[in-house]
C-alpha positions as MATLAB code, in Angstrom:
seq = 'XXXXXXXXXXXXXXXXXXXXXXXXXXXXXXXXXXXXXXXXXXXXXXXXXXXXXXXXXXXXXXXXX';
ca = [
    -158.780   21.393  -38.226;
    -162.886   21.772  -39.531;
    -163.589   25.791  -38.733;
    -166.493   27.502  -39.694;
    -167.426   30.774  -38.173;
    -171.107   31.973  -38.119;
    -171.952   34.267  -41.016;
    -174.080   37.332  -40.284;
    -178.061   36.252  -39.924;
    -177.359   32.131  -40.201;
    -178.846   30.241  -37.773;
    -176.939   27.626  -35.845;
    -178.586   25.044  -37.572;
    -177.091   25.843  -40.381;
    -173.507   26.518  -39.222;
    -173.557   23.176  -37.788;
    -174.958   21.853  -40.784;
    -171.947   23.416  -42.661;
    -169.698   22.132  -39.725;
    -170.598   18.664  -40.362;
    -169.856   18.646  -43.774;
    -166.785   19.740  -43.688;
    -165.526   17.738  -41.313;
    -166.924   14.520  -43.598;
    -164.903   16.516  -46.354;
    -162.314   16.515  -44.822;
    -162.346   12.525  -43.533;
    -161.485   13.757  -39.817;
    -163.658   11.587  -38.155;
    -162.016    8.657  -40.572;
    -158.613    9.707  -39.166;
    -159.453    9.502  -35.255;
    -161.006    6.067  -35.433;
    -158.016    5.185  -37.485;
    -155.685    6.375  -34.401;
    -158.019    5.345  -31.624;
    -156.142    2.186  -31.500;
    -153.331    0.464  -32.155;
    -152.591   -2.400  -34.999;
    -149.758   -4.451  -35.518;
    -148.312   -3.929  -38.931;
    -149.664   -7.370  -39.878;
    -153.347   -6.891  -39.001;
    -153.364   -3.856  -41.285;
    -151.871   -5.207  -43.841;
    -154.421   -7.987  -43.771;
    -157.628   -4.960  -43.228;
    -156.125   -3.354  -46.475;
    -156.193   -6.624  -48.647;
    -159.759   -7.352  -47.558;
    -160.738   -3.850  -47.968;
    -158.628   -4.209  -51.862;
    -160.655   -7.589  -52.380;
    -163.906   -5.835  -51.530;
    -163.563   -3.325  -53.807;
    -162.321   -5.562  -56.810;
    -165.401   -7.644  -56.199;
    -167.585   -4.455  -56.275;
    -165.772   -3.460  -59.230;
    -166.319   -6.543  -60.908;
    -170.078   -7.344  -60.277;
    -170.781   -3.435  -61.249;
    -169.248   -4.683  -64.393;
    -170.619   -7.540  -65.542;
    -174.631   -6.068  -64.781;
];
């Protein structure tokens, strides 16, 4: 759970700032989209080889430039 408490003279800007960065640190947002819904063991097998194949294709055109 992202806390941050508001230091002495910071403005809320900036607490929120600090807020939203460490809840992107912390991949929280990742994780509730990832339980917002329900996939069959199948499907996300499938979503993790695309996601691998992606990457090795990435991987490999970063290489050969």
């Amino acid at each position: 759970m992202a806390e941050v408490r508001l230091q002495e003279g910071e403005s809320l800007e900036n607490a929120l700032r600090r807020f939203k960065r460490k809840v992107q640190q912390e991949d929280i947002i990742k994780e509730v989209k990832r339980h917002s819904y329900y996939l069959k063991p199948g499907e996300k097998m499938r979503i993790k080889q695309a996601l691998a194949r992606k990457r090795n294709r990435k991987k490999i055109k970063r290489e050969s430039d």
